[in-house]
N, C-alpha and C positions, 0 to 999 in steps of 0.2 A: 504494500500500500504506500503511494509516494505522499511527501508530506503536504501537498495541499489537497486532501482528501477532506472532506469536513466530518466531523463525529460529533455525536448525539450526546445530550446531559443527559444525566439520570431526570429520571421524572421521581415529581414530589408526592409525600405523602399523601392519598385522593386525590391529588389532581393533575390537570395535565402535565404534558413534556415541558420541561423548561429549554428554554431560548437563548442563543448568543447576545448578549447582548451585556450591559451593566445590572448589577444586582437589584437597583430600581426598576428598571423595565424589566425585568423576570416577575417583579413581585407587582406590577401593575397589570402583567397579563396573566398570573395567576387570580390576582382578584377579580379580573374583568372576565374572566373566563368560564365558560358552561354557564351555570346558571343562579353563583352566587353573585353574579353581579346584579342581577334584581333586588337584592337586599339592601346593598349600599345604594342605589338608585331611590327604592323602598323609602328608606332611611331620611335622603336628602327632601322628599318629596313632602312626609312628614313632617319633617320640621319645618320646611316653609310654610306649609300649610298653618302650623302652630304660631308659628313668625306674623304672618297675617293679620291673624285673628287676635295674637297677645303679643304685641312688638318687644314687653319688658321679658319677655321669655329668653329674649337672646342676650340678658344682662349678667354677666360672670357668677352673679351670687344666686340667680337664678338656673341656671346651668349646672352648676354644684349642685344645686337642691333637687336637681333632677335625675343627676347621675346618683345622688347618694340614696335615691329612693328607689332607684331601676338595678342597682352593685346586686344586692340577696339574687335578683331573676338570673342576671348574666353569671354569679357564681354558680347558680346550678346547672346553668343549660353549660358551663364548662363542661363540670361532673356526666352532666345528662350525654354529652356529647362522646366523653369516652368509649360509655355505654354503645350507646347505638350505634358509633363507628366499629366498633367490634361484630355489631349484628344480636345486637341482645335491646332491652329493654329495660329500665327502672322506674317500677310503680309507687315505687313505698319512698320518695324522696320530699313530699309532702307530710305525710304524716312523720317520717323522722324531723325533720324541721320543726313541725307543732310538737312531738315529744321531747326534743329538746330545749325548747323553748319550758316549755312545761316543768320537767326536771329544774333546770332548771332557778327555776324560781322557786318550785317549791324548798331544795334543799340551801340556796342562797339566804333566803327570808329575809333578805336585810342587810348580814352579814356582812363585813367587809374583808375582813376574814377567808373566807370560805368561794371569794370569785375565782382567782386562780385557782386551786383544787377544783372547782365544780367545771371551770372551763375544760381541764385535762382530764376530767372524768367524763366531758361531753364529746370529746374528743375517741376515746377510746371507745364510746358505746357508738358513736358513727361509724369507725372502722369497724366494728366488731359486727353491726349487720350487715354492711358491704360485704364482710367477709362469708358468713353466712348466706346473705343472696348468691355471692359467687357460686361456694362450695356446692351449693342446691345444685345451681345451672350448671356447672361442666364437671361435677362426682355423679352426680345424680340424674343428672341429663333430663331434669324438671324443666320447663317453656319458661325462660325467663319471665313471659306474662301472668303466667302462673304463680308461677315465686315470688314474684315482687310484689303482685294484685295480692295475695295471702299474705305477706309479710307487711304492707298497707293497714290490711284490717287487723292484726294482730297488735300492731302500734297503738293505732286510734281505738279498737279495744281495750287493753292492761292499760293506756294512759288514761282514759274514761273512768273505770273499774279503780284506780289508784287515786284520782281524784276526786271521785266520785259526783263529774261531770261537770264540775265549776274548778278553774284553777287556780289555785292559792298561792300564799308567800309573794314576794317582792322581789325584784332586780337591784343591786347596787349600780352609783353610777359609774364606777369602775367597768361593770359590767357592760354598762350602758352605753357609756362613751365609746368604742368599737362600731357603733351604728347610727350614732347621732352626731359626734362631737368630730374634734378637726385642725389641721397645724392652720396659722396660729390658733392655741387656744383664747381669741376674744369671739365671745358670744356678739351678734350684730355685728359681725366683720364679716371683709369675706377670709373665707380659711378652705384649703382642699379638705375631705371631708375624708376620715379614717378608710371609711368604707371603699370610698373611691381607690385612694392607694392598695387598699387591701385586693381588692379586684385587679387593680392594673397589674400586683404582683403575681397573683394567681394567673395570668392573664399569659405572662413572659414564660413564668414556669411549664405553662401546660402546650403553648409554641414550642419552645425548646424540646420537650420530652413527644411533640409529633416530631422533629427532625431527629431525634435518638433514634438508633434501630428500634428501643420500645414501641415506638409512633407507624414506623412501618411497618412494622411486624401486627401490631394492632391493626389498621387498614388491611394488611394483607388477611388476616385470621377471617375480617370483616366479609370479604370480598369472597375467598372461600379455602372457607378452615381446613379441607383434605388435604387440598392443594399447600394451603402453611404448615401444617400437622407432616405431611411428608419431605415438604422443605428442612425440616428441622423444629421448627418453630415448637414451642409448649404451649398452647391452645389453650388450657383448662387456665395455667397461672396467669398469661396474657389478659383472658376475660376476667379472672377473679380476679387479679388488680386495677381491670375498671371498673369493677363494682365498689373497690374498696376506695379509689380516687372519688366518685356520686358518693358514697356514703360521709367520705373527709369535706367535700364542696359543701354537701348537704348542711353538715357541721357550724361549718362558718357561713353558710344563709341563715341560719339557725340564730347564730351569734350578733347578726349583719338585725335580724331582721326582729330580734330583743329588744336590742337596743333603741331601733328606731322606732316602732309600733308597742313595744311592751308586750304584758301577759293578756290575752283575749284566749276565750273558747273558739276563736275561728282561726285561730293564727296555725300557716301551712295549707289551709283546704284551697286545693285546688294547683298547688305550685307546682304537681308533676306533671301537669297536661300543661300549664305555663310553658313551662322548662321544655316539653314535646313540641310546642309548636314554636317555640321562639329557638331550638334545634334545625326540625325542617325547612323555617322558616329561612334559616341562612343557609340551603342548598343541599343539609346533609342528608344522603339517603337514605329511609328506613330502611334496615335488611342489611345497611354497615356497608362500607369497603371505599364506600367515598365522601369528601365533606371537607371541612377547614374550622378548623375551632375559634379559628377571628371572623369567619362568618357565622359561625355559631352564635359568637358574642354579641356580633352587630346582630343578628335575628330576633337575640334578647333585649336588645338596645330600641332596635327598632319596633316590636311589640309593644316597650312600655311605653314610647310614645305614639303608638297608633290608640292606645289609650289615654294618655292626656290628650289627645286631639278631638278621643270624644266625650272627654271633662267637656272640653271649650267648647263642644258645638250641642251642651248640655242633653244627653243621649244616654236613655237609662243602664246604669251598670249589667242590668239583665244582656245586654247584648254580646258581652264580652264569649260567653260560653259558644254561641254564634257563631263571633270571627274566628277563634281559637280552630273549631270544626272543620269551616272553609280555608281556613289557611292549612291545616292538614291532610283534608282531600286534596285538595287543588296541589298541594307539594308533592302528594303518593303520585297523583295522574298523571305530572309534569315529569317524573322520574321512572314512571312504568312507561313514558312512550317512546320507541322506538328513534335510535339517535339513524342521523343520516349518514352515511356512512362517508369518509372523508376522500377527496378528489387524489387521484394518483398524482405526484411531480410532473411536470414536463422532463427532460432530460436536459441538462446542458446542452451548450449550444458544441459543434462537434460533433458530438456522439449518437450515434442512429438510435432512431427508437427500436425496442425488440420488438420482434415478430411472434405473435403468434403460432407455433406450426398447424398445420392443418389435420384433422382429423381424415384418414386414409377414407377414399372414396370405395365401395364395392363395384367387383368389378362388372362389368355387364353383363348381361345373360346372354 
């Protein structure tokens, strides 16, 4: 092969080939590419719209209050994203949220004491049912929807049953400040807001660990596990440590979402079908093997302000469950339809085209 021969990049974790080019244009045709660029379009279309209708929307301190109120959804559709990029499901990341929200407070009560400890014991009971959901799904080879759908009702049951349906005790604001508060600390300033940072971190982290062979080896399990499984790949520990990543996010939505909203009997209902559609929402395919966890995030980002937008055009909360549905279907149908299959090269200029040979004519009779 002479040396002006061109060669191919590797292609990124779900998505396409990468391109010759500067490391910025590789990453503006990845974002722009298939079909997570309707998200960041999504995205921009939303906010103008919000811009519109509330121009002080676009004021720094308003922008903060917005990110630090949408950080809890974007931490789990992180987590959630793990999941479903492997080809699995997590149902129970709503009710671990409310249960530990729950926990929580009860054994805090006030305490100022007792935050640290309660946080690293909230910690360890997220992993520990991640781990659990895993083991079920690839020991036991139970339907992740299964498992997780059971492991949901099992939560929001013993934490009902333990409370006995109203929940008790208090948050410190040690506690609290992880979901409210923010550098600098002056109240009525503006300040980035804990939660933000916290998210951005989680954010760089869970980029990084897609470019690790963990990340494509995940996409590949996703895409199909025989295929990784005879590659070499370990299958079973691949998916059990995205169950246990959803369980750790779920954790700190947990913590994100204490802080900001407090103890309620409704805290968590309903943030695994959030986290699902604010997933597909940013391109990634049910069934795993393709997807980008920064359009995961923007899917998340973009959701909650497809909901302040219908704050502002005052539009009954009931409709939410609604768009959630259609942005679901419409993600599965967009992804079950048949891609067009890509145009051959021309050949350099020189080089004949190949020929076809001909299929042997019979001879005559």
């Amino acid at each position: 092969m002479s040396a002006s021969t061109p060669t191919t990049s590797p292609t990124t974790p779900g998505g396409p080939q990468a391109t010759t080019g500067n490391g910025f244009s590789r990453w503006v045709q990845r974002v722009t590419s298939g079909s997570t660029w309707t998200v960041y379009a999504l995205l921009i279309v939303v906010f103008v719209a919000i811009l519109v209708m509330n121009p002080s929307f676009g004021e720094p301190m308003s922008i903060m209050a917005f990110l630090k109120k949408a950080s809890p959804l974007i931490v789990l559709a992180i987590g959630q994203y793990f999941v479903i990029v492997s080809g699995e499901f997590d149902l129970s990341v709503g009710s671990l949220v409310g249960a530990q929200v729950v926990i929580a407070a009860k054994l805090i009560d006030g305490e100022d004491s007792m935050t640290w400890p309660v946080i690293g014991l909230m910690v360890l009971f997220g992993l520990a049912v991640g781990l659990v959901n895993g083991l079920i799904v690839t020991l036991l080879k139970v339907p992740s929807f299964i498992t997780t759908l059971g492991m949901m009702l099992v939560l929001y049951g013993a934490i009902r049953l333990w409370t006995g349906g109203a929940p008790t005790g208090s948050l410190t604001d040690g506690f609290r400040q992880w979901g409210r508060g923010g550098l600098p600390d002056t109240p009525g300033q503006f300040q980035v807001p804990f939660a933000v940072l916290i998210t951005v971190v989680l954010g760089v982290i869970a980029v990084i660990l897609m470019r690790r062979p963990f990340g494509r080896t995940l996409v590949a399990t996703g895409d199909n596990d025989v295929a990784a499984a005879f590659s070499g790949a370990s299958v079973w520990w691949v998916r059990t440590r995205a169950f246990l990543f959803s369980g750790f996010m779920a954790t700190v939505a947990g913590i994100l979402i204490g802080g900001y909203a407090g103890v309620t009997a409704q805290v968590g209902e309903g943030l695994e079908f959030m986290a699902i559609t604010a997933v597909v929402l940013g391109g990634v395919v049910l069934g795993g093997g393709r997807g980008s966890v920064v359009a995961a995030m923007a899917g998340a980002l973009t959701l909650e302000a497809l909901f302040t937008l219908f704050n502002q055009l005052s539009l009954p909360s009931t409709i939410r469950p609604a768009v959630q549905g259609v942005i679901i279907i419409a993600a599965v149908a967009y992804a079950a339809m048949p891609r067009r299959s890509k145009a051959v090269p021309s050949p350099p200029a020189g080089v004949p085209e190949p020929t076809v040979p001909k299929e042997p004519q019979p001879a005559a009779p």
